[in-house]
MARLO-728837 format. One record per residue: x, y, z of N, C-alpha, C in turn; residue in three letters. Coordinates in pm, whole numbers, plus 50000, padded with zeros to 5 digits. Example, Ala and Ser with C-alpha at 12.3 -4.5 7.8 and 13.67 -1.06 7.14 Angstrom:
// residues 2
513194943150780512304955050780513204967050780ala;512854977550708513674989450714512905000350787ser;
//
This chain:
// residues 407
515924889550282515494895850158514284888550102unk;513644899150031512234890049987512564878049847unk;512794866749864513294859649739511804859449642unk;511684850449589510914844349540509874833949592unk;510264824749686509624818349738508664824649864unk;509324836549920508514843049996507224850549928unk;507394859249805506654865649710505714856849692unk;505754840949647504874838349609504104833249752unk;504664833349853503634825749965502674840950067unk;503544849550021502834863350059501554865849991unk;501714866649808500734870849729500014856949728unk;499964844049734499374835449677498774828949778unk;498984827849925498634825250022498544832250134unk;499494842050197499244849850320498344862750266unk;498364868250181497454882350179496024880250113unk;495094883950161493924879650138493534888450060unk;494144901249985493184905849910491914910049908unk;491214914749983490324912250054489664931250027unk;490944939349986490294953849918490494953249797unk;491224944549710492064939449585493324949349586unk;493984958849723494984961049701494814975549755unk;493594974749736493324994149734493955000549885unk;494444991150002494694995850116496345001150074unk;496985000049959498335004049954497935018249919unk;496735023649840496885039649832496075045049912unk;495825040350036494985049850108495735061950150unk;497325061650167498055072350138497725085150065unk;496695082849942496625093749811494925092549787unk;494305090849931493555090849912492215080149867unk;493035068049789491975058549702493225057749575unk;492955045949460493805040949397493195050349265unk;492405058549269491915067049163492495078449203unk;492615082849311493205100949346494295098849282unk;495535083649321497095080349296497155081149168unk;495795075549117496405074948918496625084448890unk;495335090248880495105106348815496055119248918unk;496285119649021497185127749034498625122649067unk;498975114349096500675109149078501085098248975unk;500345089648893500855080048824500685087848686unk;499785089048641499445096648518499975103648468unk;500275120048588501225128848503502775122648486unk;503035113148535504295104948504504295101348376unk;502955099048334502775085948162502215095148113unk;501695104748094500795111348025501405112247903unk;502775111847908503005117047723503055102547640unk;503215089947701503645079847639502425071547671unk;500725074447719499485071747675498585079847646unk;497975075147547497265058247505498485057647452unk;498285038847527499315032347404498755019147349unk;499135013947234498225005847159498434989447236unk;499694991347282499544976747357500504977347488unk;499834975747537500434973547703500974961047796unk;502114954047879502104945147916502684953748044unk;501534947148130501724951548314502364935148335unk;503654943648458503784931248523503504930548663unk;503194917948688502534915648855501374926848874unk;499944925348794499164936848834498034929948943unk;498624923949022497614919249134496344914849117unk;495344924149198494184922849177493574934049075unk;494344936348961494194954548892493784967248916unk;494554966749031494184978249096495014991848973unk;495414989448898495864997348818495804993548650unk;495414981548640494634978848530493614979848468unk;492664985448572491384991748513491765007048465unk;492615009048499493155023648416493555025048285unk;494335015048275495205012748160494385006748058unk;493154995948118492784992948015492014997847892unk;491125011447939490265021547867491555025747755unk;492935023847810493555035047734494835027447619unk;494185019047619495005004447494493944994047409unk;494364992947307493854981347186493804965747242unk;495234964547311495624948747342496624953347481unk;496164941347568496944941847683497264929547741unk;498494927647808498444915147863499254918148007unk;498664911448095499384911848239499554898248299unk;500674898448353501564886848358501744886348532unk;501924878248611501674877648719502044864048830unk;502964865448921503554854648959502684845449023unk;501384848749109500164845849151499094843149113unk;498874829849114497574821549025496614824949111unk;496334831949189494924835149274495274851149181unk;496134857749160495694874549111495374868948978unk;496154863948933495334857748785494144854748764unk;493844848248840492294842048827491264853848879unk;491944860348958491034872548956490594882448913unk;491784887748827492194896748733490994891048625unk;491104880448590489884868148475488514870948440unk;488404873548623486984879848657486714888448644unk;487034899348678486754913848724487324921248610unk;487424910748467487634921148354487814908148271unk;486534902948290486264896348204485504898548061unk;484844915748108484084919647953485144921947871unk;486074924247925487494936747861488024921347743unk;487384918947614488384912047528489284914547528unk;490114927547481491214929747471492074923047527unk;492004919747687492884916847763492794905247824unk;494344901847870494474885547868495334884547958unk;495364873048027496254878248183496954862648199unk;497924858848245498584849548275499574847548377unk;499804835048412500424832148531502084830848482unk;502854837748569504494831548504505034825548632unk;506424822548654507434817148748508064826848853unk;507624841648817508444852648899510034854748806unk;509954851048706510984852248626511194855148481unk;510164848048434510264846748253509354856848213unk;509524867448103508464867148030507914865347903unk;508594849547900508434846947775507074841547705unk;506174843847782505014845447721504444856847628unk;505124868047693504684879547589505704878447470unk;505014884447357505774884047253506724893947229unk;507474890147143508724901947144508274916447039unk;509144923247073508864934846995507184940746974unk;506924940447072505144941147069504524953747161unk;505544959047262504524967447344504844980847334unk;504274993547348504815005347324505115009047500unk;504055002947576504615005347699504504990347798unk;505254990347878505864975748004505494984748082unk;504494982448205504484989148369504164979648435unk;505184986848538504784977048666505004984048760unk;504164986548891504044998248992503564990949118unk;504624993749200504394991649390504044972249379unk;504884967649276505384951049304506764948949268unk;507304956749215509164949649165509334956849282unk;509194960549344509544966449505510094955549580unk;509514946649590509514934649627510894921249545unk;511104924349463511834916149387513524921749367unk;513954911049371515654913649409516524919449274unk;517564917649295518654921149178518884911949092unk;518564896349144518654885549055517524886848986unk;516544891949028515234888548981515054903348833unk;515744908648903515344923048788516534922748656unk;517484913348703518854912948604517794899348499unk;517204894448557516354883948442515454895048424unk;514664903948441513444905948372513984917848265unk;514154925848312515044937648245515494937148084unk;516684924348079516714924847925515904918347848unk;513884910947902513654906547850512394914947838unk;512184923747934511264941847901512074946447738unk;513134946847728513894955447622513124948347499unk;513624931447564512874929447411511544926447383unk;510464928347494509454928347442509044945247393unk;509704951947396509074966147379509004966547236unk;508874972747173508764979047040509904989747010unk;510414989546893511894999646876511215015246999unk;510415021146949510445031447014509705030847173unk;509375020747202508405017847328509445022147456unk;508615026347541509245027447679508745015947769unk;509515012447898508675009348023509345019648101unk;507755017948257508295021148358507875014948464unk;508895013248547509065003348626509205012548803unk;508815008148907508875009449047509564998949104unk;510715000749200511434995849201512384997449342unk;512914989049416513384994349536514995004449500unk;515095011549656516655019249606517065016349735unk;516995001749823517625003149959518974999249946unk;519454994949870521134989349887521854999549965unk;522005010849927522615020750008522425020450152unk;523275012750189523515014150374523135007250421unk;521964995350369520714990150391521654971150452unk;521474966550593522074957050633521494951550702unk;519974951950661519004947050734518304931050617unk;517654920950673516934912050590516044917650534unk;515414923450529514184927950469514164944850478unk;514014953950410513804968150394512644970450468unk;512124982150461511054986650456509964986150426unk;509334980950459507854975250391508434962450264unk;508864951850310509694944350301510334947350139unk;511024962350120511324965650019512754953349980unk;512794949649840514114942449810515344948949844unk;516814941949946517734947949992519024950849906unk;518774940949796520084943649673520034954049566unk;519024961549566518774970349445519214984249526unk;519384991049388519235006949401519325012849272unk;518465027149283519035030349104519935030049060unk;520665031649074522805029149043522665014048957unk;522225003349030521904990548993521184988148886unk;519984990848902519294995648752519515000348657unk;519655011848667520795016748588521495009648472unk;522865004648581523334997048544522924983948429unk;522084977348477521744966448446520624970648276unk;519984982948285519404987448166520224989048076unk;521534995748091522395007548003523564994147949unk;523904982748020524514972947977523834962847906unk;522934963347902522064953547785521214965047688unk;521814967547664521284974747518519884987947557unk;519744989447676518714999547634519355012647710unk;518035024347739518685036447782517835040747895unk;517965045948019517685051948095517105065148072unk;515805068048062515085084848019515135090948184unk;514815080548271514315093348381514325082948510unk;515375086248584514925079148726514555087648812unk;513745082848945513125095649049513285087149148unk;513835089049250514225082549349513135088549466unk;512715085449532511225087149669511315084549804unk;510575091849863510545089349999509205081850042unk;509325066550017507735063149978507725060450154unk;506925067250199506815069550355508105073050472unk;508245078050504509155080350595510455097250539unk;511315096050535512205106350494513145101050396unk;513265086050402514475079650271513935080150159unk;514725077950055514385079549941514575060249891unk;514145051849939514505039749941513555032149801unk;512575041849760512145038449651512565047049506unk;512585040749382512825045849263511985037049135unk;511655053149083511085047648922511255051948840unk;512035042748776512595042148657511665044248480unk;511985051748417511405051348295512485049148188unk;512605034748085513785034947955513375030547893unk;513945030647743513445023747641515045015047600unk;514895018047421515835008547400517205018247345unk;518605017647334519095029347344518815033847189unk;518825025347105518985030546922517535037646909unk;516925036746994515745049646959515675060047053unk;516615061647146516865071547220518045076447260unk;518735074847170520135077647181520515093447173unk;519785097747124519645119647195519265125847275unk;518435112647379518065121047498519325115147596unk;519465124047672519915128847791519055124647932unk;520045113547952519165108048068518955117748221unk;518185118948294517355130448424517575118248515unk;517905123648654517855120148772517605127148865unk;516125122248937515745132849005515805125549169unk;515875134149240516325131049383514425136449451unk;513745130849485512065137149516512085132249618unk;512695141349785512285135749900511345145349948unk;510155151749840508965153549910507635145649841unk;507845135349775507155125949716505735121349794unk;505845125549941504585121350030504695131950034unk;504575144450022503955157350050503225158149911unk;503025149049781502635155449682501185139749712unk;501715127149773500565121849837499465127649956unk;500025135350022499275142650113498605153050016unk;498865158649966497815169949899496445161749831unk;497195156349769496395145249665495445140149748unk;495795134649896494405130749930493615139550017unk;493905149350068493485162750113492235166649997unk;493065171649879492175179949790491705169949688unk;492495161149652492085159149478490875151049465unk;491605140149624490575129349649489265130149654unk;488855139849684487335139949696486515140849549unk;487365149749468486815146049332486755128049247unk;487625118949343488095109849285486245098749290unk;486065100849448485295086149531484005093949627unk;484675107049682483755114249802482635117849740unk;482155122549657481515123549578480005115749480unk;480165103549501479805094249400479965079949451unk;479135070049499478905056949529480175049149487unk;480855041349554481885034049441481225021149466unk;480855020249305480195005049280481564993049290unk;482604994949286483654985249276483684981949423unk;483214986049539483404977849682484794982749699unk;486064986449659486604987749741487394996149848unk;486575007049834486615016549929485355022550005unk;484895013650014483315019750093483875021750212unk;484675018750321484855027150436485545038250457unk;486215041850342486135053850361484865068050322unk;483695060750274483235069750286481785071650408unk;482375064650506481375062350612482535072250721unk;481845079450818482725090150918483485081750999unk;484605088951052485395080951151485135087951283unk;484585077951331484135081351470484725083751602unk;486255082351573487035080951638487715092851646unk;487615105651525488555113251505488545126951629unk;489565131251709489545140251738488405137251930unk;488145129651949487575122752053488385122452159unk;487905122152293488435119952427489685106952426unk;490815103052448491475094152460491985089752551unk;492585081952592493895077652714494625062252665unk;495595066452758496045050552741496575044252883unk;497395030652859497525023852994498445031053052unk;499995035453009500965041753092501545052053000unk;502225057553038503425071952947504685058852950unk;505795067452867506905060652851508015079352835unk;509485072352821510205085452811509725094852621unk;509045084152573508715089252490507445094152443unk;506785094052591505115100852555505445116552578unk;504135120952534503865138752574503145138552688unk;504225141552795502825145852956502015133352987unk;501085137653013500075124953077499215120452984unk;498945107452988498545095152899497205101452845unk;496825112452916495465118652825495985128052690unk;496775135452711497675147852587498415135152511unk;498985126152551500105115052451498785106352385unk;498145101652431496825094652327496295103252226unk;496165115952285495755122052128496265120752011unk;497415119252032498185114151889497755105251797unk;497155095951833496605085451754495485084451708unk;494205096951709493265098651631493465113351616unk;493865119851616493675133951523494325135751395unk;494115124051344494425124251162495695125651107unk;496385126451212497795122051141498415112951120unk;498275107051014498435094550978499625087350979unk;500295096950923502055098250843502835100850936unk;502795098651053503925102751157504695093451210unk;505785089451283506615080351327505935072151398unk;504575083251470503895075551597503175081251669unk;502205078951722501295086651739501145090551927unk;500915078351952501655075152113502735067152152unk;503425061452296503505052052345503405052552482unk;503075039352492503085038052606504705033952698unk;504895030652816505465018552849505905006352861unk;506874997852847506904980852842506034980052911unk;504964972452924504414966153031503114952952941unk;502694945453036502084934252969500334940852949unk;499994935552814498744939552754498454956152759unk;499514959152734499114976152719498074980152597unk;497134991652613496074995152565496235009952568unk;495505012752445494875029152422493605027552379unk;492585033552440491445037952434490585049852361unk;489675051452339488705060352279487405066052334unk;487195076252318485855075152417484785083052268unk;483905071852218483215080752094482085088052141unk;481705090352260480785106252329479395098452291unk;479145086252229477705086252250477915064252177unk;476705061252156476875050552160476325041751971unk;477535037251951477455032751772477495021651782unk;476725015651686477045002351611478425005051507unk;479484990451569480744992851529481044986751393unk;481404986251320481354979651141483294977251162unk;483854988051154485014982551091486064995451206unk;487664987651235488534994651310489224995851237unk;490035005751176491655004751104492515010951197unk;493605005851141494885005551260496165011551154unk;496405023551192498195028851067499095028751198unk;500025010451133500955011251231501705024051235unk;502965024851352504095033251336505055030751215unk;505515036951204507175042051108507965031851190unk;508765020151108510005014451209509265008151355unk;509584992951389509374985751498508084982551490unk;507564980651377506384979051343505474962051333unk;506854958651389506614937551432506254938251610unk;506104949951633505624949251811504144947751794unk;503374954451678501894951551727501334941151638unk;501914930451596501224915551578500104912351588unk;500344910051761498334901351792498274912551909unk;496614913451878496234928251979494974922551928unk;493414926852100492844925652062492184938752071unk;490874942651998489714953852038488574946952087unk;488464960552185487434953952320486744966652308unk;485314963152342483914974052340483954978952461unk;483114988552522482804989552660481425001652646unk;480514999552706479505010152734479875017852815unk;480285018352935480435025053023482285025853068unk;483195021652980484385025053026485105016053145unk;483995008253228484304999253332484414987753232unk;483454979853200483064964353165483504962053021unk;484274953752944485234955252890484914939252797unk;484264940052665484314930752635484954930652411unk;485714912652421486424916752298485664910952196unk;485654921252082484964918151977485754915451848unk;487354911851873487874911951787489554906451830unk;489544898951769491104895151781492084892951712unk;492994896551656494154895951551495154886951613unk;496074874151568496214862351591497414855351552unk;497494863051401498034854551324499274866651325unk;500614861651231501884868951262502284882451146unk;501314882151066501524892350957501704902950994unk;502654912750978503034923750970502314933550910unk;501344945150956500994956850880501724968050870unk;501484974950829502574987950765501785006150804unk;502585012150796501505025550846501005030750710unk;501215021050605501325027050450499865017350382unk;500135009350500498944998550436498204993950572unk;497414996750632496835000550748495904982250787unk;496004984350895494924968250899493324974250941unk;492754964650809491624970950826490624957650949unk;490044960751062489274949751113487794949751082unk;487034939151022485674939051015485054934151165unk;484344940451207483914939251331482404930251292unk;482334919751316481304908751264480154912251425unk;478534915551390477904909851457477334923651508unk;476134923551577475674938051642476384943151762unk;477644952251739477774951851858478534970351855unk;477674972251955477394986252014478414991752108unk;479134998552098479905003752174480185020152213unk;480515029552319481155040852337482225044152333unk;483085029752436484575029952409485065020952346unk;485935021352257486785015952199488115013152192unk;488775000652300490375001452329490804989052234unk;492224996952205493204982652118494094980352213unk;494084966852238495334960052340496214953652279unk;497104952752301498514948152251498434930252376unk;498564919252280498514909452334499624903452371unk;499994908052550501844904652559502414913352614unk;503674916052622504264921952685505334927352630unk;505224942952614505794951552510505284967152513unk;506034973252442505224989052404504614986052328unk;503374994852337501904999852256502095010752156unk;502445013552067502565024252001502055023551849unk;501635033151771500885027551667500485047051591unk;500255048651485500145063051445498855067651460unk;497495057151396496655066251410495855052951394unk;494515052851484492645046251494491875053051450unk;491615047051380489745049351319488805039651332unk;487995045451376486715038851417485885041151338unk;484855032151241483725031951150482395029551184unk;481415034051162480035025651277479135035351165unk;477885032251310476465041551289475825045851391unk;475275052451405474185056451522473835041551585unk;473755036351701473055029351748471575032751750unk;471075022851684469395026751664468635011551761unk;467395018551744466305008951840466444996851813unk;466534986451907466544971651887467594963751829unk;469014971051812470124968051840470524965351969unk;470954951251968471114948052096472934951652139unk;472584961352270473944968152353475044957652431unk;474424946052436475674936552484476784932252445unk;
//
């Protein structure tokens, strides 16, 4: 289970931050399609609100939202690197003031002070011990009539694994929450339980206040296992009004608006398995024709250093590879390298992944491909001996132009 000590060596040392986060909604498109079409109509009736306290808001990937739409804000945060960053990158914003806690207290914020508490796609991460401390101390920082809402895992049900799903916390579920709100003095308005990738509903978000100011509503429980069908639209249609459109000066989605060169292209891979389609040319397609969201796109066979390939029909300067692991067994593709080739024979690597971190098909690994280097084909090898399987490649580049050197 994810304790505490893991949380902080994940956020404070293993994840580099390096999009400030934005690779968790590439799902919805960009972290602007997710506000404005799935987070928002959630809050819309309970903002603006005059004072806000986010907890764990990372690198603010959802604090630049909130902040246009409050007087005073404060975000609280178990990670002295998101803190200090948060410092920066909204540093004009007086209003707001950001601090480091223990993963436990929040007794820095003051009591009775906020009309709304959010915290979204981080108590995911945090256990039952951890939410039985924060919980009655949300109640009392709220304001008599204030709400929070909170994101939150729902794997307890059945769940007998160390770690969930996208290392969701294994002791919670709404039942638990619940619980733990409605016995310390406040009230449950609205839980929605999700299928945040896959078909379970292993995520839930919760919206309560305190019960003596809501003691006539009638608490809603909603069961939403098409929650990624309302992310898929969102980044289909909405997205393009969000980023496609318009330069994003914030850096952190500029590759998506460069073409993927990869999409819909000639493929193969090293072998079939009982679980490919036909021959390794029809089963590779799976993994660039844009389906992102699927269990899996190919596989191959056990066998040592297995590879799937690309053929991009003419010859690019390569910038950046992303990789959306599979659904489940998603600790098989670790270290893998990508290798260039002009001609499909001669085979050289421009990239190697090394280290033991786990990516997700929800949060994709993005590779910066450092240096001039020109390629047609493009294969990912799996370093070892194992199945190759993985949902979907994209390839980022440019035209190879004059005096780029092809080696």
């Amino acid at each position: 289970m994810p304790e505490l000590g893991w949380n902080r060596e994940i956020w404070e040392e293993t994840y580099t931050w390096d999009d400030r986060g934005e690779g968790w909604s590439v799902g919805w498109g960009g972290s602007e399609a997710q506000w404005f079409g799935s987070l928002y109509p959630r809050l819309h009736r309970v903002l603006p609100a005059k004072s806000i306290l986010e907890i764990a808001p990372g690198f603010g990937r959802w604090t630049r939202f909130l902040l246009p739409l409050c007087q005073n804000y404060l975000g609280i945060d178990l990670s002295a690197k998101a803190v200090s960053a948060c410092q920066k990158i909204f540093s004009d914003q007086a209003h707001a003031t950001f601090l480091q806690n223990d993963g436990r207290s929040l007794e820095a914020a003051p009591a009775e002070s906020f009309d709304l508490v959010f915290s979204f796609d981080s108590l995911v991460h945090a256990e039952l011990d951890v939410l039985a401390l924060y919980i009655p101390q949300i109640l009392q920082k709220l304001l008599p009539s204030g709400v929070a809402f909170i994101h939150h895992s729902n794997i307890l049900p059945g769940s007998d694994e160390p770690f969930g799903p996208c290392y969701r916390a294994t002791t919670v579920s709404a039942d638990k929450v619940y619980e733990l709100i409605t016995t310390r003095g406040g009230k449950v308005l609205i839980q929605e339980t999700v299928n945040w990738y896959g078909t379970t509903l292993h995520d839930c978000f919760t919206l309560f206040g305190n019960a003596a100011a809501y003691a006539d509503i009638t608490s809603v429980r909603l069961e939403n296992s098409r929650f990624m069908d309302e992310a898929f639209l969102i980044k289909s249609f909405q997205s393009f009004y969000s980023h496609n459109l318009w330069s994003d000066t914030r850096g952190v989605t500029g590759f998506s608006r460069m073409r993927n060169l990869a999409l819909n292209k000639p493929a193969t891979q090293s072998s079939i398995s009982v679980w490919s389609r036909s021959s390794p040319g029809e089963d590779a397609k799976g993994a660039n024709n844009g389906q992102i969201y699927c269990p899996y796109g190919f596989h191959t066979d056990c066998e040592s250093n297995p590879w799937w390939q690309v053929d991009l029909q003419d010859q690019f300067l390569i910038h950046k590879v992303v990789l959306y692991n599979r659904q489940e067994c998603e600790d098989r593709l670790k270290y893998f390298s990508i290798l260039k080739s002009l001609d499909g024979l001669n085979w050289q690597i421009i990239f190697r992944k090394q280290d033991s971190l786990v990516f997700f098909n929800h949060l994709p690994y993005v590779a910066e491909i450092s240096g001039d280097h020109v390629a047609r084909y493009v294969r990912i090898r799996l370093d070892g001996v194992d199945f190759l399987h993985f949902s979907e490649c994209q390839v980022f580049g440019e035209p190879a132009g004059a005096g780029v050197a092809s080696a």
